[in-house]
C-alpha positions, 0 to 999 in steps of 0.5 A, a space after each residue: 346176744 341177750 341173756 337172761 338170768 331168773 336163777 335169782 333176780 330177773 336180770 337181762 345183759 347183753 354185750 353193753 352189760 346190763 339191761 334195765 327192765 324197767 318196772 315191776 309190772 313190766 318185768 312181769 311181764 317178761 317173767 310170764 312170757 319166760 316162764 311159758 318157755 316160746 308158748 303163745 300167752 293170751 293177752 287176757 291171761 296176761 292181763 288177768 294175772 298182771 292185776 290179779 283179775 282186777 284189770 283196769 280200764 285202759 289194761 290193753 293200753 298198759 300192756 302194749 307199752 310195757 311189750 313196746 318198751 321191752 322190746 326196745 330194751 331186748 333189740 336195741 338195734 333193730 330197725 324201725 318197723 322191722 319185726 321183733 324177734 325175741 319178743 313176737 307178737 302171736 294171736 292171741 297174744 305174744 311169745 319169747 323166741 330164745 334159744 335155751 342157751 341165752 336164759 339160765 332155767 333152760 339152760 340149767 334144764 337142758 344140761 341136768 337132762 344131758 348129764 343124766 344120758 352121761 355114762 361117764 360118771 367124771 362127765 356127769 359131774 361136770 355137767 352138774 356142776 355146771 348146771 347148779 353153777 347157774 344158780 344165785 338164788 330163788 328161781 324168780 324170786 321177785 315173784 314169789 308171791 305172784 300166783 301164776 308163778 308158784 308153779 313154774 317156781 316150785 318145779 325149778 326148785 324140784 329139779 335144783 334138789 333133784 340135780 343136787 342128789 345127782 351131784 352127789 351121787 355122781 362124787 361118789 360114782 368118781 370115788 371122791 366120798 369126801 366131796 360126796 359126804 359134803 355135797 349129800 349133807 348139805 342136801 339132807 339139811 334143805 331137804 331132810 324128808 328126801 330118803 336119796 339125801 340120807 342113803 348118799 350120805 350114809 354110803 359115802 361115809 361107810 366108803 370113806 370109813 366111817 362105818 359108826 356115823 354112817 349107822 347113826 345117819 341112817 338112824 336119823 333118818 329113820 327117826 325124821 321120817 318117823 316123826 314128820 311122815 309117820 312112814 319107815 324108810 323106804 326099801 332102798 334106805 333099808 337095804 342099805 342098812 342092812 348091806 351095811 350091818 351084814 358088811 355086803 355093800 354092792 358094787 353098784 348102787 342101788 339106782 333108779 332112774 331120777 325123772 325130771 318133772 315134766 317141762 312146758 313144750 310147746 304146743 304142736 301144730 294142728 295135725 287136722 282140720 275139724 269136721 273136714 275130714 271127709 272134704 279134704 279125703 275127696 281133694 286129695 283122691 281127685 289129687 291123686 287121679 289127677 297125678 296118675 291119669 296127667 289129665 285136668 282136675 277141678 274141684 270147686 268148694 262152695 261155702 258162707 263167709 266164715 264156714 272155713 273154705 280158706 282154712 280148708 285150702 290151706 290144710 289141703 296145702 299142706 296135705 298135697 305138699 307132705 305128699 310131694 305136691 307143688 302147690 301155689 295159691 291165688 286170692 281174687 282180692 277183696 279190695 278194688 283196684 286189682 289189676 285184671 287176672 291178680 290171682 293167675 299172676 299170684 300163681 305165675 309168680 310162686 311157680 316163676 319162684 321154682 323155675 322160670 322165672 323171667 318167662 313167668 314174670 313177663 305174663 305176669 306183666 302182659 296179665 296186668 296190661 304192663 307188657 303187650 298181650 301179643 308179640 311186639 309189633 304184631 299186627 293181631 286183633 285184640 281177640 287174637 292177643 287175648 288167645 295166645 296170651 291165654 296159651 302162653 299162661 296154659 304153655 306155662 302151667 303145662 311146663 310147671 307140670 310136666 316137672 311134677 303134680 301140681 295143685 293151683 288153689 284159688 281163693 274168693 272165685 266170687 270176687 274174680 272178675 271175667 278175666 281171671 274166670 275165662 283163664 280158670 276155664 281155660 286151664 281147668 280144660 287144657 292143664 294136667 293139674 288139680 284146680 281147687 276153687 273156692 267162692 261164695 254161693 250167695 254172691 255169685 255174679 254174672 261172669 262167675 256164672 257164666 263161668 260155672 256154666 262151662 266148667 260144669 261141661 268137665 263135671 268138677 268135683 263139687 263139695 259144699 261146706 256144712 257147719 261143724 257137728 257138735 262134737 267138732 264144734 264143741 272141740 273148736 270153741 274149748 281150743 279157742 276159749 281155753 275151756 271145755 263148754 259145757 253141754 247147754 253152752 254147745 247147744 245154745 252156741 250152735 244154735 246161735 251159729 249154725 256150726 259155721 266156724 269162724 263164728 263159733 271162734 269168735 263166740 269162743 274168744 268172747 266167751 273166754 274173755 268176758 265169761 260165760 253168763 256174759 257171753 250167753 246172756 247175749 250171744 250176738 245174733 251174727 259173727 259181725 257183732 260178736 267182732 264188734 264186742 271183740 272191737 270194743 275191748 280194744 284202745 280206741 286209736 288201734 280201732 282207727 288204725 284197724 279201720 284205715 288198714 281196712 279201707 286200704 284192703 284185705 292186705 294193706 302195704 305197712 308203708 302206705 299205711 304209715 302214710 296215710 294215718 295222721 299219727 306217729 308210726 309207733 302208734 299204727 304199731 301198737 294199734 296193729 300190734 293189737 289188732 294181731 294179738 286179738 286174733 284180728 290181723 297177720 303181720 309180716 315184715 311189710 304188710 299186713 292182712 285180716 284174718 278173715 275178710 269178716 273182719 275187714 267187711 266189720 271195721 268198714 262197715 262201721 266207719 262212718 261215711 265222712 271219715 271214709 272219703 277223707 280216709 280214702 284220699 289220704 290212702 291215695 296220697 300215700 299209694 302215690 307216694 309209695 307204689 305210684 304204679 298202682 294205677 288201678 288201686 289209686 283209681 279206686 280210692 280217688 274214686 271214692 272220695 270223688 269232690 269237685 276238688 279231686 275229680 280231674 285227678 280222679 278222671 286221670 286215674 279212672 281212664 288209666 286204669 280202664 286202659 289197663 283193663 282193656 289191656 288185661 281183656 277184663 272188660 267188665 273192670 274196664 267199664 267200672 272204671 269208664 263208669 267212675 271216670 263219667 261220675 268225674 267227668 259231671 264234677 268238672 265244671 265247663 268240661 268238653 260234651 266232645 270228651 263226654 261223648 267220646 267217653 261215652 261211646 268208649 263205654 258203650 262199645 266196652 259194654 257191649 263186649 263185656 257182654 252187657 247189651 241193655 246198658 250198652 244200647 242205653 249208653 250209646 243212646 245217652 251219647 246220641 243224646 248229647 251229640 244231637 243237635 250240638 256236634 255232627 261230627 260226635 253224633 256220628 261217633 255215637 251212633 257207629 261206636 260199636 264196631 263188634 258184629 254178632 250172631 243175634 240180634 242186638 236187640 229186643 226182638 220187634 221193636 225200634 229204637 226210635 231216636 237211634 233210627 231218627 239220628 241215623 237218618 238225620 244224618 244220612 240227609 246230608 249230602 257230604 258225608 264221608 263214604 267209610 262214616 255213610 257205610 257205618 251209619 247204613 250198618 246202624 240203620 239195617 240193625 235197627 229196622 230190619 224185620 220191622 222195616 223191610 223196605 227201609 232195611 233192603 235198600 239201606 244193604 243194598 246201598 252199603 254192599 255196594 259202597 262199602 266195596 269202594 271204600 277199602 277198609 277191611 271192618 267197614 266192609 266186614 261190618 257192611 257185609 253182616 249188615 247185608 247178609 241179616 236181610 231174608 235169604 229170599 231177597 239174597 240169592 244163595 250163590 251171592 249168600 256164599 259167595 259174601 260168607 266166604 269174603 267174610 271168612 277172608 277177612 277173618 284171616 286176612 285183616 285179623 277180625 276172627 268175627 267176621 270169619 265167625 259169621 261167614 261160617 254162621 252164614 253157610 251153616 244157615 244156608 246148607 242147614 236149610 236144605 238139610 246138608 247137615 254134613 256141610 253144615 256141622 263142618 262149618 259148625 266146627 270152625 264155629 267151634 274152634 272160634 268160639 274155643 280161642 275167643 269166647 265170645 258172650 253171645 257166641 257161646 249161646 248161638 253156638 249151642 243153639 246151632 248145635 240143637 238145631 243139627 242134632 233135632 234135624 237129625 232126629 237125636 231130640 233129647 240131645 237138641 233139648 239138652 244144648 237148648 237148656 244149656 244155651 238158655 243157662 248161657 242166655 240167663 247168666 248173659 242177661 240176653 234180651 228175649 233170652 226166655 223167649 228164644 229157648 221156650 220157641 226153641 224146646 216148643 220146636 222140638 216137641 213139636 216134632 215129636 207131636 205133644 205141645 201141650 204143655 207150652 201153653 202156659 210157658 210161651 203164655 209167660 213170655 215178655 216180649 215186644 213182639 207177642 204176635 209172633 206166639 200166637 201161631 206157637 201157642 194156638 198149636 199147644 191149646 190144639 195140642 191141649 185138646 182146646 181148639 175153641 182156645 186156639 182159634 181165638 188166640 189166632 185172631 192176633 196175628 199180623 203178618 209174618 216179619 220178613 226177618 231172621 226168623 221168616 221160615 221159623 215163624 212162616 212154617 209154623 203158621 202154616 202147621 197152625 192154619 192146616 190145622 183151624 184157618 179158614 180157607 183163604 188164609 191157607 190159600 195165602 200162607 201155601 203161597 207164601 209158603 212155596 218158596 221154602 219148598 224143598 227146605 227144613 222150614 226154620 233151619 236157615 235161622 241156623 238156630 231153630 227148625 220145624 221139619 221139612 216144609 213140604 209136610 206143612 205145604 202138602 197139609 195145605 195143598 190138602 185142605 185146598 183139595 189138591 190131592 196130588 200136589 199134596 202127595 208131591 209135597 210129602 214125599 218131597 218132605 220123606 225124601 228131605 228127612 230120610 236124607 238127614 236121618 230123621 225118621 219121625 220127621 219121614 214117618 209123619 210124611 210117609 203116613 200122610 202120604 198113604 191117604 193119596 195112595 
């Protein structure tokens, strides 16, 4: 154990003996750090007061080597790279971590303080003479003309005479007046202008009998005080005397209390967190209802980079666990490379800590693709994995809760990836804990926003952070720049920061080490620069080191950043060790971390672009070498530094970690890595177009279930491209790569890729093809000419139907039976129709494709939606439902909605279809769906049109982008009438073309017969109620299962009317009172029932 003297000369021994210091500035250097008694010391004090306030340039340098070289000399035997333990390194400086037995002040202190508890007068002077024992002279003495030691010299010096008079006085308490002349003699000599020096010696020589020079000290020291002070005796001196001259000497000494001057402590942890008090009070009450109610809470914390929404939910850690709260944390990591759902597995981890642990760390490996996401063996589509490992993880949390309140705090939701967003709204709506989420308003992405639109069904509690008052920011800036600011200093620094923290940190550091008329003078616009000035006072080689732990992430591996520096590990030490004494990095004993992700984005930014790729591929070296598991992080870097030299090995890695994506169901990290795998693939010289090609298809089929319908009709296109003409087998793979039906169409409403259909067709030429590759390119051609290309589309599904029920594979035919089904319903009797929906429905469950069970029970709420078996359709709606709940499907989510808008407007609850409209078009937006914009604006104009103001649509359907604008000539010729502009609408109408026999047939037919009621020429109304009558009976539109208009009998009694068939008309209406009495829309019955009055 080392111990160290500075009762004398600073000495250090340990059990070899003696420790050579070194140099007078190094030893300095440790007399500052002791003197601050385990307090943190700013390296610019430490600078400031080594070279008295001349430092010179390369001032930093020096001090890092005088710590380095004292922490070798104080723990010789500590291992390389672990952490020192008696001299640490604290931001923004360094520290000693001593116990007050191993340096003679503190323990000289710490028994003159025991001795003074001591009742025992025997006791107490042992104490003392222990205490007084460890003095050999001066206290430091060696730095007696330093300024920064004066102080904490002078106070020793005060406790040293103070335990001398105690000494003394405690000899004479145990009856030794001898001794305790001595001891009170030599004091008086030292400290002659001390009165308790004199009164001791005057006692203790009346007790020992020497009456006489007891009187003639007391007249010494009357004279003393007299001649130095001016002052007579105090009135402890006085009454001594006068005890003495009267012979009344009391028992008991005339005592006070001796106090010690005040020793350093210290400093306590912050109790609070500035200018949150208001935010962390809101957390803790939703806290509590979450512990009383055992029902889910969510919280979501919005912020800038730099408003403290880190700091925040770390002090609500500590406020929950004061209050008996487990509570664990996740970061969404900065870095790539993460493995899919990092910050559940962070999660699972810290709770498998405190039970459970081999259950917790199994879904941390099925998380991250390491384990299988399903039963081994299991025989489950991969839609089915994702759900039961999501109510594994959500089995977990429940069991973590039901032992107590739990508090799962995630960091950086801006950075999640879909993954860890579809757990997140899992658990905030299943799980009875608090979920505390924090991101960034301004970059919030696609899946994050389709996120924050399903959470939003639980109403979260939603606090956004402000910046800091004045008065909490001025508190801010005198904690970190160690002075108080001054008024003009505050309102020049708010204005500059506009309150958010970290900047004015930042601010305050600069101010505290380059003063204020340089920081003021040029107060950086932004936190960036006021770190780069921080930088710029740093050794050159600890901004390198500071940057190359930047490229390796917010939290970089201490062993995979020795390997990947070309210096030696002292020097990435002392770089680190800088950075942490700058308030930049946290260090552990194996990794290390910025402080702020400001920090990392800073050094990044400015390493130029060379350095960066050679840098990137030394920290893939050093990841193989370290964590060859990391797959996905190696991947990335390789990625980055990708050359023709490297690009096999980076394709290797690319596709690895793309497996492990699937494997996490993270398919957007997925379709990164396929993206990053095809730039490898162009640096491979003479590399295989077959390889290419099927990459390419894997991409596309990847982009399309991450919900990202444009890019993937373009990569499958690009694959078609490549194939074409070179390789039939591969064009064939192109064209069918997708294997995911969905609800809607895939793409853009009245339009034809032609090159697609022209591929498909080319193909379907030849006269060997397989039947399973005949049946899957029959799909692809009746999805990309269907309402386009009615003839083509029938015969094409009437082939596939037929075909594909011979050939035996289960996503052949479920994919043939879509495909078949998307025709009108016209050309489809209805008892086939069911009959296909229910073998649909089968194959959901029997051959584990749960979409196809999804359209089959799509396909039925079309079918009785269409008659207004609203009962019969909302049964199938909730098997929808519970589908869409367990897989969540992109577009389904939206269909979903749309479904239930068009239940609720057939049944006349119109402000509720409205509001799922609005909701499947936020779903829409955040999708990034094709027509998205069109389909909700058709689907509100359908709701006021029943309700008979459609005014205001002219200038909303007017703005739609759509390849096929005639189908809006009937919509909006109805809104311009509405408008009271029919001049408008009859010319509008002079566009329109025959209604495409498609999904939309009934929506669109109705609708024009409602328009050609109202302004068509008689001919016109003669066809459309031709055309119109097989929807007799039907709500026009529903059989869409997305949209309706009303009865169409209402429509085809208008007509009936405008063509002078009077009773046909009244048959017609009241068809259309009985359909809408039928489904409980009464606007819809009392529209008809008037009409039905003028045939009366």
């Amino acid at each position: 154990m080392v111990q160290i003297r500075v009762l004398g000369p600073l000495e250090a021994f340990d059990r070899r003996g003696r420790i050579e210091l070194g140099g007078p500035k190094q030893r300095a250097v440790l007399a500052l750090l002791l003197i601050a008694r385990g307090r943190v010391v700013s390296v610019d004090r430490l600078i400031d007061d080594l070279w008295h306030g001349e430092p010179p340039r390369r001032a930093l340098a020096a001090l890092q080597a005088y710590v380095s070289n004292l922490r070798r000399l104080l723990e010789p035997e500590r291992a390389p790279r672990a952490p020192a333990q008696i001299l640490v390194s604290r931001a923004p400086g360094y520290a000693i971590r001593l116990d007050a037995a191993q340096v003679d002040a503190w323990r000289f202190e710490s028994v003159l303080e025991e001795s003074g508890s001591s009742a025992e007068p025997v006791a107490a002077r042992r104490l003392l003479d222990e205490a007084l024992a460890l003095w050999s002279g001066p206290a430091y003495a060696e730095f007696a003309a330093s300024s920064w030691a004066t102080v904490e010299i002078g106070r020793l010096l005060e406790l040293h005479a103070v335990a001398r008079v105690r000494q003394a006085e405690a000899a004479l308490r145990c009856g030794d007046a001898t001794g305790a002349v001595l001891l009170a003699d030599s004091l008086r000599r030292d400290h002659p202008l001390r009165e308790d020096a004199w009164r001791i010696l005057a006692h203790a020589l009346y007790v020992a009998g020497r009456q006489g020079e007891s009187l003639a000290v007391l007249r010494e020291a009357r004279a003393v005080l007299a001649d130095e002070l001016g002052l007579d005796p105090g009135p402890a001196l006085a009454a001594l005397e006068a005890d003495i001259l009267a012979q009344r000497i009391p028992v008991d000494l005339i005592r006070r209390p001796l106090t010690t001057p005040e020793s350093p402590q210290a400093a306590p942890p912050p109790g609070g967190l500035l200018g949150r008090a208001a935010e962390v009070a809101a957390i803790v009450d939703a806290a509590e209802t979450v512990r009383t109610a055992r029902e889910p809470g969510l919280c979501l914390v919005t912020g800038e980079a730099g408003d403290g929404k880190s700091a925040l939910l770390g002090h609500v850690a500590r406020v929950l666990r004061a209050r008996g709260w487990e509570v664990v944390t996740g970061r969404c990591p900065e870095a790539e490379g993460a493995p899919p759902a990092w910050a559940w597995s962070q999660v699972l981890g810290a709770l498998g800590e405190r039970g459970e642990e081999g259950r917790c760390r199994a879904l941390v490996d099925r998380l991250a693709g390491a384990e299988p996401a399903g039963p081994t063996g299991a025989e489950q589509s991969a839609e089915m994995s994702r759900f039961l490992l999501h109510q594994d993880v959500v089995d977990a949390l429940c069991t973590a809760a039901a032992r107590g309140p739990v508090a799962i705090l995630l960091d950086d939701l801006h950075r999640a990836e879909s993954e860890t967003l579809n757990l997140l709204i899992e658990v905030a709506a299943a799980v009875p804990v608090l979920v505390v989420g924090a991101y960034r308003p301004d970059e919030v992405g696609r899946h994050l926003e389709i996120a924050l639109g399903s959470l939003a069904v639980g109403h979260p509690l939603r606090l956004r952070l402000p910046g800091l008052a004045l008065d909490d920011a001025t508190a801010l800036v005198a904690e970190f720049a160690h002075t108080a600011p001054s008024p003009d200093t505050m309102r020049r620094l708010l204005e500059r920061t506009g309150g958010n923290p970290f900047h004015l940190k930042e601010s305050a550091r600069l101010l505290r080490s380059e003063g204020e008329l340089v920081a003021l003078s040029a107060v950086p616009a932004g936190v960036r620069d006021v770190l780069r000035r921080r930088l710029m006072r740093l050794p050159d080689v600890a901004v390198s080191v500071l940057r190359l732990a930047a490229l390796v992430g917010r939290t970089a591996d201490l062993d995979v950043l020795v390997r990947a520096a070309e210096v030696e590990e002292e020097v990435v030490f002392d770089g680190l060790d800088a950075g942490q004494l700058a308030g930049l990095l946290e260090v552990d004993a194996t990794t290390v971390s910025f402080t702020h992700v400001l920090v990392r984005d800073t050094l990044i930014a400015d390493l130029p672009r060379l350095r960066r790729v050679r840098w990137h591929r030394r920290i893939a070296r050093a990841l193989e070498e370290v964590e060859p598991s990391a797959v996905a992080a190696i991947a990335h870097h390789l990625g980055a530094a990708l050359g023709a030299d490297n690009a096999a090995e980076a394709l290797r890695y690319a596709l690895a970690a793309a497996d492990l994506a699937d494997a996490g169901f993270a398919h957007d990290i997925a379709a990164e890595n396929l993206r990053a795998a095809e730039r490898a693939y162009l640096r491979i010289p003479g590399y295989a177009d077959r390889d290419r090609i099927a990459h390419l298809c894997r991409l596309s089929r990847t982009l399309l279930a991450d919900g990202r319908l444009e890019e993937a009709r373009e990569t499958r296109l690009r694959a078609v491209r490549l194939a074409r003409g070179s390789d039939t087998e591969m064009l064939d793979a192109a064209i069918t790569a997708w294997d995911l039906p969905t609800p809607l169409i895939t793409r853009r409403y009245g339009s034809v890729d032609t090159e697609i259909v022209d591929a498909v067709r080319e193909r379907l030429e030849q006269a060997e093809l397989p039947p399973d590759v005949r049946c899957r390119l029959l799909v692809v051609l009746i999805e990309e000419v269907y309402g386009e290309q009615d003839e083509v589309a029938t015969e094409a599904a009437r082939e596939v139907l037929e075909l594909s029920a011979a050939v035996g594979d289960p996503l052949v035919r479920g994919l043939a039976l879509v495909a078949y089904l998307t025709l009108p319903r016209p050309l489809t009797p209805p008892a086939e129709r069911a009959e296909l929906a229910d073998e649909l429905i089968g194959l959901g469950e029997s051959a584990n494709r749960e979409v196809f069970g999804l359209i089959g029970h799509f396909t039925h709420v079309q079918a009785a939606g269409a008659v207004g078996a609203l009962d019969e359709a909302r049964a199938h709606l909730e098997e929808m439902d519970r589908l869409v709940g367990m897989f969540r499907w992109g577009q389904a989510i939206a269909s979903d909605l749309l479904i239930h808008a068009m239940l609720a407007h057939a049944g006349g609850r119109f402000a509720e279809a409205a509001e799922h409209y609005r909701e499947a078009g936020d779903v829409f937006a955040r999708q990034r769906i094709a027509d998205g914009a069109g389909m909700i604006a058709l689907a509100q104009f359908s709701v006021r049109l029943s309700l008979g103001d459609v005014a205001e649509f002219v200038e909303v359907l007017g703005a739609i982008d759509s390849s096929a604008g005639d189908v809006l000539c009937d919509p909006v010729a109805l809104a311009l009438l509405s408008a009271g502009r029919r001049s408008e609408a009859v010319r509008v109408r002079r566009a329109v073309r025959p209604v495409r026999r498609d999904f939309f047939h009934s929506l669109l037919l109705t609708t024009r017969g409602i328009a050609v009621a109202a302004i068509g020429g008689q001919d016109e109304v003669a066809d459309v109620y031709d055309e119109l009558l097989r929807y007799r009976g039907e709500l026009g539109g529903a059989d869409t299962g997305c949209y309706v208009v009303g009865p169409v009998d209402t429509v085809l009694g208008d007509l009936a009317a405008r063509l002078g068939g009077s009773e046909r008309a009244a048959d017609h209406y009241r068809a259309a009172v009985q359909l809408a009495e039928r489904c409980g829309n009464e606007v819809w019955a009392r529209a008809a029932r008037n009409r039905l009055q003028e045939f009366s």
